[in-house]
C-alpha positions as CSV (number, residue, x, y, z in Angstrom):
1,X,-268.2,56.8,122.4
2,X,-267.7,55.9,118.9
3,X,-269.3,57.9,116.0
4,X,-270.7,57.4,112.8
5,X,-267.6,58.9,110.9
6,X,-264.7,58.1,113.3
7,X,-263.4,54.4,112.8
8,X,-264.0,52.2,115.5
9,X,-260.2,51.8,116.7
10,X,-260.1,54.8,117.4
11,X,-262.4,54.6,120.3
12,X,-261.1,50.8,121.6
13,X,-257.4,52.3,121.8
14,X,-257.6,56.1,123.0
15,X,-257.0,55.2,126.5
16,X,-253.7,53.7,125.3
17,X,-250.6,55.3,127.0
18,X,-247.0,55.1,126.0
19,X,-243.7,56.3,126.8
20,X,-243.3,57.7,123.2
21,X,-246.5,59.0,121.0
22,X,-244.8,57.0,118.2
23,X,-245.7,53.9,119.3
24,X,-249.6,54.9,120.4
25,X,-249.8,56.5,116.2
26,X,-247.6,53.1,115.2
27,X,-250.5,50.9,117.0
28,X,-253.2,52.5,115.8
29,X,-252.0,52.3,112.3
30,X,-251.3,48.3,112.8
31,X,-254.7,47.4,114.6
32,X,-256.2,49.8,111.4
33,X,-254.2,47.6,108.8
34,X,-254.5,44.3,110.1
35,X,-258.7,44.4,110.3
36,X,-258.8,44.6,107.0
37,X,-257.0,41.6,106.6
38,X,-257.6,39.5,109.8
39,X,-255.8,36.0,109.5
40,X,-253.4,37.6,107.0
41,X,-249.4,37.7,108.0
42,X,-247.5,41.1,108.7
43,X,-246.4,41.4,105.5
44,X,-249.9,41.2,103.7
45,X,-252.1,43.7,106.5
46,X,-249.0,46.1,106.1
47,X,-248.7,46.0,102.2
48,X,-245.2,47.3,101.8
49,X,-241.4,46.9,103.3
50,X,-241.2,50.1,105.4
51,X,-244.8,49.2,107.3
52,X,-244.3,45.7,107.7
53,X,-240.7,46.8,109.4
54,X,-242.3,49.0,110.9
55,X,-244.3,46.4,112.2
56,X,-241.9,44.5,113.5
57,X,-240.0,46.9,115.3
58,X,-243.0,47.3,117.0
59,X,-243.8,44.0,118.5
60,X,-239.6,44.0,119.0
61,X,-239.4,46.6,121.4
62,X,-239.0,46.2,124.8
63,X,-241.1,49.1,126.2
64,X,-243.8,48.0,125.0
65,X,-245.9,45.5,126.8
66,X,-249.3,43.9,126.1
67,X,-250.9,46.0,129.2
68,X,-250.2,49.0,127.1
69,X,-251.9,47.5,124.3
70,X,-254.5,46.6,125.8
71,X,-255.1,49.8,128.3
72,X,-257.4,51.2,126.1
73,X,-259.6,48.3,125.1
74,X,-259.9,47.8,129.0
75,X,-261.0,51.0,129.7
76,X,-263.9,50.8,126.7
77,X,-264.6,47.6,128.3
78,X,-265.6,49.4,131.7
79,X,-267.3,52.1,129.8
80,X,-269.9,49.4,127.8
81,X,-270.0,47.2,131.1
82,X,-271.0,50.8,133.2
83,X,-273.5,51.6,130.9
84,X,-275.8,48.4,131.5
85,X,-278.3,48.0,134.4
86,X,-277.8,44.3,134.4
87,X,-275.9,42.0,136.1
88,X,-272.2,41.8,134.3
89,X,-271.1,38.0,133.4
90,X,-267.1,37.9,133.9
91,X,-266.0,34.8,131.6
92,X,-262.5,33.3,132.7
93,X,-260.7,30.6,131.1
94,X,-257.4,29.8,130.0
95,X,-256.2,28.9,126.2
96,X,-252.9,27.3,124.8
97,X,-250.8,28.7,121.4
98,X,-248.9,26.2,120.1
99,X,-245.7,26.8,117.8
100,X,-243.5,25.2,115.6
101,X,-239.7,26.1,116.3
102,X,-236.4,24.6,116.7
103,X,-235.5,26.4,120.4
104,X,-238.3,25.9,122.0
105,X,-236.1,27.8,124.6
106,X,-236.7,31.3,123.0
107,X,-241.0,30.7,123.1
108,X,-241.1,28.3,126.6
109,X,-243.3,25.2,126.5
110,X,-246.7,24.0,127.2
111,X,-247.1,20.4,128.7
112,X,-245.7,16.9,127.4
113,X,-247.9,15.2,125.0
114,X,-247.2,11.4,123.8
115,X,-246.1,10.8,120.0
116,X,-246.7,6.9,119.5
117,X,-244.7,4.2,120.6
118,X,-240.6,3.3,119.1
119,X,-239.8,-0.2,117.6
120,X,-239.4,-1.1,121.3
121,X,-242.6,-0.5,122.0
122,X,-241.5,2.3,124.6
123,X,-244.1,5.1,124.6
124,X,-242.3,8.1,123.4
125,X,-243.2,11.7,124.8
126,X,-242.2,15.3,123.3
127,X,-242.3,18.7,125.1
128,X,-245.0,21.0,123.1
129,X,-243.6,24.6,122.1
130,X,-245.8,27.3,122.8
131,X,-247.7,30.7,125.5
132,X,-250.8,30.2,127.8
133,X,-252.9,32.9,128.0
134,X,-255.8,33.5,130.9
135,X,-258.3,36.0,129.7
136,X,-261.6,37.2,131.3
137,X,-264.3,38.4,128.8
138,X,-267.2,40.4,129.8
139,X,-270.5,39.1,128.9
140,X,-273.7,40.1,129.4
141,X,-276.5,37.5,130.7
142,X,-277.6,37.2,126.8
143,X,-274.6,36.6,125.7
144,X,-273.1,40.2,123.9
145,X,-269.6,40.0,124.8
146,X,-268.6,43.7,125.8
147,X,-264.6,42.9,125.6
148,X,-261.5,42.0,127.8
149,X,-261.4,43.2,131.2
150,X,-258.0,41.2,132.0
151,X,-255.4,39.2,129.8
152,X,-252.2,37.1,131.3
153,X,-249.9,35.6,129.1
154,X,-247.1,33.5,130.5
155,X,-244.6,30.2,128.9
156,X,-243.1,27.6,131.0
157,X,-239.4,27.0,130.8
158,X,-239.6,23.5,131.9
159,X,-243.0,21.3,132.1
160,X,-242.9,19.2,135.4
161,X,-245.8,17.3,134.8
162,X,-248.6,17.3,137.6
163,X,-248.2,13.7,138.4
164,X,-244.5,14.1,139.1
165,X,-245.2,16.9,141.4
166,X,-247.9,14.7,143.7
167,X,-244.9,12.3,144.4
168,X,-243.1,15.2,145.6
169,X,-245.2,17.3,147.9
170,X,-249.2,17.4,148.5
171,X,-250.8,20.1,146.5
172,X,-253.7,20.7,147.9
173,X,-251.5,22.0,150.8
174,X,-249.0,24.2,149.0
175,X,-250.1,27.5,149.1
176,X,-252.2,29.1,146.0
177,X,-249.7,31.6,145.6
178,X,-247.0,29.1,144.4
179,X,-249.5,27.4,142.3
180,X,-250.1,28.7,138.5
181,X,-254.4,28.2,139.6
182,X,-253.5,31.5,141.2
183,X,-254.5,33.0,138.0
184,X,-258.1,32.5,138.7
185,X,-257.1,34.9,141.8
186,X,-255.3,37.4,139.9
187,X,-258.1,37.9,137.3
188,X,-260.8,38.4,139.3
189,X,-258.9,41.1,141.4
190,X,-258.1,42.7,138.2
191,X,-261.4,42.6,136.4
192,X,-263.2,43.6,139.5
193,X,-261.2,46.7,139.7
194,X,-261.4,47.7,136.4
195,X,-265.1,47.2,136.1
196,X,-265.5,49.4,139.6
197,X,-269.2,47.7,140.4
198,X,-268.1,44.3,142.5
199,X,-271.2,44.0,143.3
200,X,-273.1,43.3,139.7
201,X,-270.3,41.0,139.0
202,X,-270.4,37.9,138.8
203,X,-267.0,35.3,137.9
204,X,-268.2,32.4,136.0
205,X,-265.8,29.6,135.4
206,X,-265.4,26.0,134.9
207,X,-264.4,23.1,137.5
208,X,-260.7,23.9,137.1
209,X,-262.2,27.0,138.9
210,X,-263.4,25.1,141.6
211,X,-260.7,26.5,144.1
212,X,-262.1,27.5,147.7
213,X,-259.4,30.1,147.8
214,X,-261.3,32.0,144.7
215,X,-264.8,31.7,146.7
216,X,-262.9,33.3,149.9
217,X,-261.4,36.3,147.2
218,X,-264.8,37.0,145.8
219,X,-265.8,37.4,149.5
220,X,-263.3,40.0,150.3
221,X,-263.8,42.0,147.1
222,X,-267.5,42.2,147.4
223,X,-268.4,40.6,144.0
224,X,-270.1,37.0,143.3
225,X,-269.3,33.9,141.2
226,X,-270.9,30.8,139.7
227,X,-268.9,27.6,138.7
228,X,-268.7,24.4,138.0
229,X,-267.9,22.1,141.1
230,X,-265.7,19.1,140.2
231,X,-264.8,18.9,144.1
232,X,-267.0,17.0,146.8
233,X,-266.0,19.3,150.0
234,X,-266.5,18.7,153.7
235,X,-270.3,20.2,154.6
236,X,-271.8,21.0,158.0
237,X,-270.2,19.6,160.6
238,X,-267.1,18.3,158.8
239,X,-268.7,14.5,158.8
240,X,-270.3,14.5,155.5
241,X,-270.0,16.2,151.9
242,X,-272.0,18.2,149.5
243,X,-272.7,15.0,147.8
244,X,-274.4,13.9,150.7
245,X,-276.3,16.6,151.8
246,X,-277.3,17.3,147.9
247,X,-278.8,13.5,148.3
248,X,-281.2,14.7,150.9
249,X,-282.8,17.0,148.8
250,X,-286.0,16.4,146.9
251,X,-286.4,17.8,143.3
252,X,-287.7,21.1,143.1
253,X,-288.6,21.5,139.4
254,X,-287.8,20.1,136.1
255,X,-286.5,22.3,133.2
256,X,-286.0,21.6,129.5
257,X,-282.5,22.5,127.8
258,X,-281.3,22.2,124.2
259,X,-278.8,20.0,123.2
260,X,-276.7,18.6,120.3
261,X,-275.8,15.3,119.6
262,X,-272.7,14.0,118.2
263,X,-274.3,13.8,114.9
264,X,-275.2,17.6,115.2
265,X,-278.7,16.9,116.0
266,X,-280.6,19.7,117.9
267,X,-283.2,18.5,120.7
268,X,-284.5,19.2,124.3
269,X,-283.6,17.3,127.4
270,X,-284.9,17.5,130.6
271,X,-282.9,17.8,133.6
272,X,-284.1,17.4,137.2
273,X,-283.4,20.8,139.3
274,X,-281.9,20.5,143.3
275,X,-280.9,23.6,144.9
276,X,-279.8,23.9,148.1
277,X,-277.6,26.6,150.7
278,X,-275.4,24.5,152.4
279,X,-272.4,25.4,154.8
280,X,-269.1,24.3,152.8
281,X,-265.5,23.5,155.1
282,X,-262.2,24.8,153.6
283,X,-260.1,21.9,152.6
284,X,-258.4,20.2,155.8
285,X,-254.9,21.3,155.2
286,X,-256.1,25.0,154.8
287,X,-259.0,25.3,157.9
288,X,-256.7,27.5,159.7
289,X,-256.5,29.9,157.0
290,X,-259.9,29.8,154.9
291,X,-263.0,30.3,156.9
292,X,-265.9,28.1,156.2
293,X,-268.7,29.9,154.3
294,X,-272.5,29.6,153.3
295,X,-272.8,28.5,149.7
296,X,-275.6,27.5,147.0
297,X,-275.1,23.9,145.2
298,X,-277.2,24.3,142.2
299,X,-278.0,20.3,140.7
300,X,-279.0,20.0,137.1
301,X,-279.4,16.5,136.3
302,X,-280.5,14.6,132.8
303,X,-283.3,11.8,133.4
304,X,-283.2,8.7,131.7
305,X,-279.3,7.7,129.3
306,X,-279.9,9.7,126.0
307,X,-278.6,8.1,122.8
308,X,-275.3,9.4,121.2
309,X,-274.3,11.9,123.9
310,X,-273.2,11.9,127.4
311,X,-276.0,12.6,129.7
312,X,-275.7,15.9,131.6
313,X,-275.0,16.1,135.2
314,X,-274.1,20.1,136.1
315,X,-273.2,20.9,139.9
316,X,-273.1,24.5,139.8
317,X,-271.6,26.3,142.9
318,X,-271.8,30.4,144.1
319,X,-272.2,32.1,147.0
320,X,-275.8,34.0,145.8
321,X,-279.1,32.6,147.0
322,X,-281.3,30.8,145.1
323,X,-284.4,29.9,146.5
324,X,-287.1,29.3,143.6
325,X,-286.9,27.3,140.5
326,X,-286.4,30.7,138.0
327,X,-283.5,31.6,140.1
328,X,-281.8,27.9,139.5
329,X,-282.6,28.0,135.8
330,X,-281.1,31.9,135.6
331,X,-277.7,30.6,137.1
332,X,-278.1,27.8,135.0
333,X,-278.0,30.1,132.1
334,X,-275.6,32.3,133.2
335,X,-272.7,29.2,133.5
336,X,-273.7,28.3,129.5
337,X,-272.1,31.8,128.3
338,X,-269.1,30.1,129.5
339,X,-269.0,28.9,125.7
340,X,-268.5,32.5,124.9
341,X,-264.8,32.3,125.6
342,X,-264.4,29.6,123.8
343,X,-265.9,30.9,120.7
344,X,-263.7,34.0,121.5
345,X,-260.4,31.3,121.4
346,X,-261.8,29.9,118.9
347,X,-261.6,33.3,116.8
348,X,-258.1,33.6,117.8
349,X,-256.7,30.5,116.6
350,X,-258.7,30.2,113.7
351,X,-259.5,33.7,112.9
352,X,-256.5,36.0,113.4
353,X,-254.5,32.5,113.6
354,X,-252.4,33.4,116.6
355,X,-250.4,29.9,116.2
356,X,-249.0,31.1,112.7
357,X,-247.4,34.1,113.6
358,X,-243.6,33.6,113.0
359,X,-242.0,35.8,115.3
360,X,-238.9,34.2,117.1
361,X,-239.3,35.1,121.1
362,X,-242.0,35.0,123.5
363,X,-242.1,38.3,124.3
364,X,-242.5,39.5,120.3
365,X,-245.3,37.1,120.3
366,X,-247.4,38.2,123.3
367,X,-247.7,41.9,122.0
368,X,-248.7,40.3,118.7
369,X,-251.8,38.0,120.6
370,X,-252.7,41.6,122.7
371,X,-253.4,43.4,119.0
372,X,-255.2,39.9,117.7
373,X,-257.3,39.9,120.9
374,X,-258.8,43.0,120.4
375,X,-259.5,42.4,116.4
376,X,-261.2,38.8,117.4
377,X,-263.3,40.5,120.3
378,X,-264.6,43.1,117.6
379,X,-265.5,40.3,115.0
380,X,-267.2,38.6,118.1
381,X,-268.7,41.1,119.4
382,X,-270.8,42.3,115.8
383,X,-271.4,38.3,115.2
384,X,-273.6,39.0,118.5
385,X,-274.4,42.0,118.1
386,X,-276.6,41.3,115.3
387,X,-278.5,38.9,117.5
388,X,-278.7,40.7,120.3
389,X,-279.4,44.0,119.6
390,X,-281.2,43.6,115.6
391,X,-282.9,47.1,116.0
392,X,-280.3,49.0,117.1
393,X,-278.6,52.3,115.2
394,X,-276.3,50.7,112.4
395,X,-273.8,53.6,113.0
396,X,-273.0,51.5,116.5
397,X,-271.0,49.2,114.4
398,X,-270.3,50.8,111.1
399,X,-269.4,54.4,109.9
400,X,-271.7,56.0,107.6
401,X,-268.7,55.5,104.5
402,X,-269.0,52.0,105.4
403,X,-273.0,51.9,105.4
404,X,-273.3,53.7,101.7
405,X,-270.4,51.2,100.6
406,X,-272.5,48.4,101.6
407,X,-275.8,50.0,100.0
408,X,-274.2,49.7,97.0
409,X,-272.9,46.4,97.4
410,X,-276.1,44.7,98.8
411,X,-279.4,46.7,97.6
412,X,-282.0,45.6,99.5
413,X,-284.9,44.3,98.2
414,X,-288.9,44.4,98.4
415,X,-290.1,44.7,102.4
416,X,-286.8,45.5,103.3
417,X,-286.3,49.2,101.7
418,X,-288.7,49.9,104.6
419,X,-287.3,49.2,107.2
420,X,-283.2,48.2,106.0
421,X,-281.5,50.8,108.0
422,X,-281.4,48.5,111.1
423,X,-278.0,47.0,112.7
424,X,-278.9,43.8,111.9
425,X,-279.9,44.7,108.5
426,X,-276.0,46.3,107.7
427,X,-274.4,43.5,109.3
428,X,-276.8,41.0,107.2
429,X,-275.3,42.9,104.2
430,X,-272.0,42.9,105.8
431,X,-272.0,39.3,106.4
432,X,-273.2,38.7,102.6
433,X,-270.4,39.9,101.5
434,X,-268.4,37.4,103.2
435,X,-270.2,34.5,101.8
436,X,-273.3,34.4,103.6
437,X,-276.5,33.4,101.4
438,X,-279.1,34.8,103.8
439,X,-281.8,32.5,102.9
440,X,-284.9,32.3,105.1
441,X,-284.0,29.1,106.7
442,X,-280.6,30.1,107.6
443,X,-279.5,30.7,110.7
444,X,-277.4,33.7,112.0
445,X,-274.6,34.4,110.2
446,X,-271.3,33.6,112.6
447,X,-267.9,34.6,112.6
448,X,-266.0,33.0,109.7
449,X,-268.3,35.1,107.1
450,X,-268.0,38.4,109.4
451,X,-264.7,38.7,109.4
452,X,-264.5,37.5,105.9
453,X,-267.1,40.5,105.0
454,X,-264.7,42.7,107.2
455,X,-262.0,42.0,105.1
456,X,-263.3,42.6,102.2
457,X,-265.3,45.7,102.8
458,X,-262.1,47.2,104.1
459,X,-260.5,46.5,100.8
460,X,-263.7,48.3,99.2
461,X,-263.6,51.0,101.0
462,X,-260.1,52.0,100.7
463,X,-260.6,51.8,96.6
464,X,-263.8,54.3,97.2
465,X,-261.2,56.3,98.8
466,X,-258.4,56.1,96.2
467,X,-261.0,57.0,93.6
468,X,-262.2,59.9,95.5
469,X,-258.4,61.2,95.3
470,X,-257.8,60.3,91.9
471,X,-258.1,63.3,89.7
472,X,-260.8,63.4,87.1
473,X,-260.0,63.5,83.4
474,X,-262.0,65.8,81.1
């Protein structure tokens, strides 16, 4: 576990292996430089010529891959996830980077997107540059995002296009296994076996997760899921659907959610609750394979049209039970901390800015978006922090340098001398420094101003350092 006077990188990538200790010292010093100035390019984090070469050959060489990078995060992952007693939310979803180059050959490419119409009046279509990258984040049921537990980043060399692919062959009979949806698969195994509890798991992802193949895999590894149906499958006997058998059921509570409206509005909605275990058929071209199983249809829908916003309609689907009201509205809950992934994408692109990097090959540029994922889970992860644990030990996200520095900085004031040595206090001051006001009506600081404040109190503290070093005259 991390200390009060080691930093915390040190922690997040000991269980880091490489062929050559140069290149587990070279990371460390790179994931060190470029925190104190996340979003910055190579050049800027690494100061001078010889790092920011450095640097480069780094990301440049071929025995390095982003599963080495990322080792060691993964294994602090399992130790935080271990040390809970509650039920571990595993967050999947998959993200785009897009890139600006003239070989789009030398990155791979993303889908076809349409740019206008010509003189003609043709519709014209281009071919976007760019990596996709599946990630599965650890959450826990309020929300704290513990870190990674697995990352896969892959390009296309040619985008086919779904819709050319249906005239070709039916998809819902080609095999999962030549599909890419067989991510879904492959990060589940490999979260569920780095975590090493299958049973406290539990996959939540959206309806492009709604594949029976993933129900059948959490099955046979033991563990549990929750997602978003988009799919109306055979029920029962094989003569009706889900749709139908959800029909038949009465309403078996109300419960009130918040919303926003387009305008930014915050309110309450209600939404009608139908729960029910029904016995789901594996799509027809796959019966022989799939077995049918016994599944829960969770039903949240929004009485009345509201005004300005689409009314919500939620068809959860997992293999737990549910058989009261509380349990409906906790899986309910658990599906909304899907957002934390995208708030954790969101840190990526905007953050770090993963789609400014200017390195020329795919492979340079995955390493790259390994180091940025573990600097935008650490800005994430204190953002929450702060919320969800306000009275914990400050020294769980700051050394005790880094605590005096910010003393200085921010004095606090009045009531607060008392009782200031909080983690929410620190990262309050921390977050100041980045440009947040902290007024009473505020509401938590979020991740823009924390990993400004980061940025800056890294610049602080290395002059505290330098001026420590500097002799003293007279």
């Amino acid at each position: 576990m991390q200390t009060a006077s080691d930093p915390w990188w040190d922690h997040e990538l000991a269980g880091c292996t490489f062929a050559d200790a140069r290149l587990a010292q070279r990371l460390r010093t790179l994931v060190e430089r470029m925190s104190g100035a996340i979003g910055a390019s190579l050049p800027l984090a690494c100061q001078d010529w010889a790092g920011t070469k450095a640097a480069y050959r780094f990301f440049a060489n071929d025995r390095v891959d982003e599963g080495q990078i990322l080792a060691g995060h993964f294994a602090a992952t399992r130790e935080r996830a271990t040390a809970t007693e509650r039920p571990i939310l595993v967050v999947q979803d998959t993200t785009e980077f897009t890139y600006q180059r003239e070989r789009a050959r030398t990155i791979g490419v993303t889908c076809r997107v349409n740019s206008g119409r010509d003189k003609a009046g043709r519709v014209r279509a281009h071919t976007v540059c760019g990596l996709l990258m599946h990630a599965s984040l650890v959450v826990t049921p309020e929300g704290l995002p513990l870190g990674l537990a697995a990352v896969k980043v892959w390009s296309r060399r040619k985008f086919k296009g779904v819709a050319a692919l249906k005239r070709r062959v039916n998809l819902t009979r080609l095999p999962i296994e030549r599909k890419e949806s067989v991510r879904w698969l492959d990060s589940m195994r490999q979260s569920t076996a780095l975590l090493g509890v299958p049973d406290r798991c539990v996959h939540i992802g959206d309806r492009e997760s709604d594949i029976y193949e993933l129900f059948c895999t959490a099955r046979a590894l033991g563990t549990h899921f929750v997602v978003r149906s988009c799919n109306d499958r055979l029920a029962g006997d094989g003569g009706h659907t889900i749709a139908d058998e959800l029909g038949e059921t009465r309403v078996r509570g109300v419960h009130r959610v918040e919303v926003r409206d387009g305008q930014g509005r915050i309110g309450t909605a209600p939404v009608e609750l139908r729960y029910r275990r029904i016995h789901v058929l594996p799509p027809i071209g796959k019966q022989k394979r799939y077995p049918a199983l016994d599944l829960t249809v969770i039903q949240a829908r929004e009485r009345g049209t509201p005004v300005g916003r689409p009314a919500i309609d939620w068809r959860l689907i997992t293999d737990l039970p549910v058989t009261t009201r509380t349990a409906a509205v906790e899986k309910l809950r658990w599906y909304a901390q899907r957002w934390k992934i995208e708030l954790f994408h969101k840190i990526l692109k905007s953050g770090c800015r993963a789609e400014e990097a200017r390195l020329r090959t795919a492979e340079r540029l995955v390493r790259l978006i390994a180091v940025f994922c573990i600097l935008a889970w650490r800005v994430f992860w204190m953002t929450m922090m702060r919320r969800a644990a306000p009275d914990a030990a400050a020294t769980l996200a700051l050394t005790r340098t880094e605590m005096a520095i910010l003393d200085g900085l921010v004095p606090d004031k009045g009531a607060a001398r008392t009782g200031g040595r909080t983690l929410a206090a620190y990262l309050t001051k921390l977050a100041r420094i980045g440009g947040y006001l902290a007024r009473g009506k505020d509401p938590p600081p979020g991740n823009l101003v924390m990993w400004r404040g980061l940025s800056r109190l890294t610049d602080i503290e290395l002059g505290v350092m330098l001026s420590k070093a500097a002799p003293r005259c007279g």
